[in-house]
N, C-alpha and C positions, 0 to 999 in steps of 0.2 A: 322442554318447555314446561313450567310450573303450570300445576292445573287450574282455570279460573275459580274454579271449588274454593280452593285452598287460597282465595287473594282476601284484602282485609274487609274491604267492604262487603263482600258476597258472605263470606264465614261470619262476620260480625249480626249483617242481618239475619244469617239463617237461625246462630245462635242464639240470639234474643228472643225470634218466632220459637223455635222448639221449645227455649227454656220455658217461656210461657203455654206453651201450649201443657207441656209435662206437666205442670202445676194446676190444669184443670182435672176438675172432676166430672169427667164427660156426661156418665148416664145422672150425674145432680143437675150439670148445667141445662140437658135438655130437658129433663123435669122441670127444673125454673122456668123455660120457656117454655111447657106448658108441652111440649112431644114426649111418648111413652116410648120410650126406645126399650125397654128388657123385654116386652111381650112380641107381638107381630107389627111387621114394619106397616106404619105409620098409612095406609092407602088411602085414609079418607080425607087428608091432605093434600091440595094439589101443590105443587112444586112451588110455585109462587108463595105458599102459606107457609111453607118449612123454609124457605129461605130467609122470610121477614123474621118469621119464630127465632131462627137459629143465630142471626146476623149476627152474635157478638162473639158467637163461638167460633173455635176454629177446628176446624177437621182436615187434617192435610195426612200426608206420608209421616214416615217414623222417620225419626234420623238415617236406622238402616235401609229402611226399603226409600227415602231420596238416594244414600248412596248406590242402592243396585238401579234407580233408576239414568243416574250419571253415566254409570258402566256401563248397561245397555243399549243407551243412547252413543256413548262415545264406539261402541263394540259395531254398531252398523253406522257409521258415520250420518249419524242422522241430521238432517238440514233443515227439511218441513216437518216438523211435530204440530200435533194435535192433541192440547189439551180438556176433558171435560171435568170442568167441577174447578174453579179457581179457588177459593177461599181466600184466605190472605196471602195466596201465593207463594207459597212455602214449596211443595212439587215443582213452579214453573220454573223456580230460581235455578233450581237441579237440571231441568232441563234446559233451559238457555245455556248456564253454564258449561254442558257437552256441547249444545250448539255451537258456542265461541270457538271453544277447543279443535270442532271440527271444522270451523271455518269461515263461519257466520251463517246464516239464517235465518227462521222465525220459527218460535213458538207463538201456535194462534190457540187462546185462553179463552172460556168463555165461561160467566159467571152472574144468575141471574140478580143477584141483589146490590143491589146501588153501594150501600156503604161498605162494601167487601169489597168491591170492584175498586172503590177511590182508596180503600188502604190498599188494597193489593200495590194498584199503580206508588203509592208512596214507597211501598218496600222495592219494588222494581226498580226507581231510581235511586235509593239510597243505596241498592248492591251494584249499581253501576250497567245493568242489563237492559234499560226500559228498550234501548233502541233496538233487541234481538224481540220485542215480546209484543204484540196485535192480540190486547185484550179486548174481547166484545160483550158489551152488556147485551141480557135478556135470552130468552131461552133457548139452549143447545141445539134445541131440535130445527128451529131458526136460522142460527145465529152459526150454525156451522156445515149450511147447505152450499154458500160461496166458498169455496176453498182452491188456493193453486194445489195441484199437482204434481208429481206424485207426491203420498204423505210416509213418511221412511217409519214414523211410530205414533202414534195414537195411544196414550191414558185416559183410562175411563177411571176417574174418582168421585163420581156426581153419585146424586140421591139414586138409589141402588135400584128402583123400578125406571131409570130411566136410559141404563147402560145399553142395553139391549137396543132399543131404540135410537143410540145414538150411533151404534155401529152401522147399524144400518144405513144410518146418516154418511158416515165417513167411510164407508168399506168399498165404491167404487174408485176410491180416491189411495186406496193405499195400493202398493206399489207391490211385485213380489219382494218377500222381502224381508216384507216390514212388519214391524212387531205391534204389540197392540197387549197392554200390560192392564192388569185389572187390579186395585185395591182390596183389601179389605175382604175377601175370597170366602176365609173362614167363619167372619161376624155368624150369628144365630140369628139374628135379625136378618129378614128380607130371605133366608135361606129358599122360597119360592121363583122371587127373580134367579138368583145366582144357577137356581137349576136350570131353569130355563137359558141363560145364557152359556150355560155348561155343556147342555144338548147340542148347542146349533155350534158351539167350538170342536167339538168331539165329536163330531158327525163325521164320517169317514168321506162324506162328499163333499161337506163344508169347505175343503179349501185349508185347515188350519192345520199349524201339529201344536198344540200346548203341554204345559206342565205347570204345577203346582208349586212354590217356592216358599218352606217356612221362614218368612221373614214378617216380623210384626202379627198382625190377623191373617197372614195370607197372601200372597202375590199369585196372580196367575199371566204367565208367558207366551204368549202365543205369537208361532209365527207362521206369518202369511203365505201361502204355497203360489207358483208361477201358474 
């Protein structure tokens, strides 16, 4: 069976999002909007402020790290995904896409800013996925307290002090199992959260076994113990 990856509509929209995405100049563009991203991450911002700030930008996965996110979602036949941080929906398309593959389900997306949230959903129909994808506006910490059960993977790609918090959100909710993949790992920025959520993965009572993935800034893999 051809992969839905690889179908025209799915590859045409990913295409278009990457190609534009590649042609930003990330740390100009959130200077234009006024966030200092080379120094220390951004805290006197609350979530809501970097989202309006950021709205035109896009910050998703790299082409390679969506494809490892396809694989691993298709490697546990994952059904309930949970994603945090939509942007223009560049990651959800990757994972729906494994979704289909493995047989249908949902990816439930949640994405604080309005006008991210109404392109997203455009890209979602234009690759042919809307009906595998339960986008919820406003914030994660909210907005992904209702969830069915069990959840087979979990991406955390949101504003990097908010990771941590979101698992907490979502970690009675995943299944043994199930993997739970973090972005952007490596970034210099925010290296305070990322330790903090590094401790409570690599706790030997935590419950996880992870590792580290050079792919793009960083992947980290963690999976869920019984």
């Amino acid at each position: 069976m051809p992969s839905t990856l690889r179908s025209d509509a799915v590859a045409s929209t990913l295409n278009h999002l990457l190609a534009t995405e590649e042609k930003q100049d990330l740390v100009a563009a959130f200077a234009e909007a006024g966030v200092d991203m080379a120094g220390d991450y951004p805290v006197e911002l609350s979530a809501a402020e970097l989202a309006e700030r950021t709205k035109d930008i896009i910050m998703s996965v790299s082409r390679e790290g969506g494809d490892l996110l396809y694989l691993l979602a298709r490697a546990v036949g994952a059904r309930t995904v949970v994603e945090f941080g939509t942007s223009f929906g560049i990651s959800t398309l990757y994972l729906a896409s494994a979704v289909r593959d493995n047989g249908g389900g949902r990816v439930i997306t949640t994405e604080l800013q309005q006008d991210k949230a109404r392109s997203a959903r455009e890209n979602f129909a234009a690759a042919g996925l809307a009906d595998l994808i339960d986008l919820r506006l406003g914030d994660a910490r909210e907005t992904l307290r209702d969830l069915p059960g069990p959840v087979d993977l979990l991406l955390l790609d949101g504003w990097l002090d908010l990771r941590l918090p979101i698992l907490d959100v979502v970690e009675p909710r995943l299944r043994p199992g199930a993997l739970v993949i973090v972005d952007d790992i490596d970034l210099d920025i925010g290296r305070g959260f990322y330790q903090d959520f590094l401790d409570r993965i690599n706790d030997p009572a935590g419950g996880y076994l992870s590792m580290r993935l050079p792919v793009h800034q960083g992947v980290q893999v963690c999976l869920k113990l019984g």
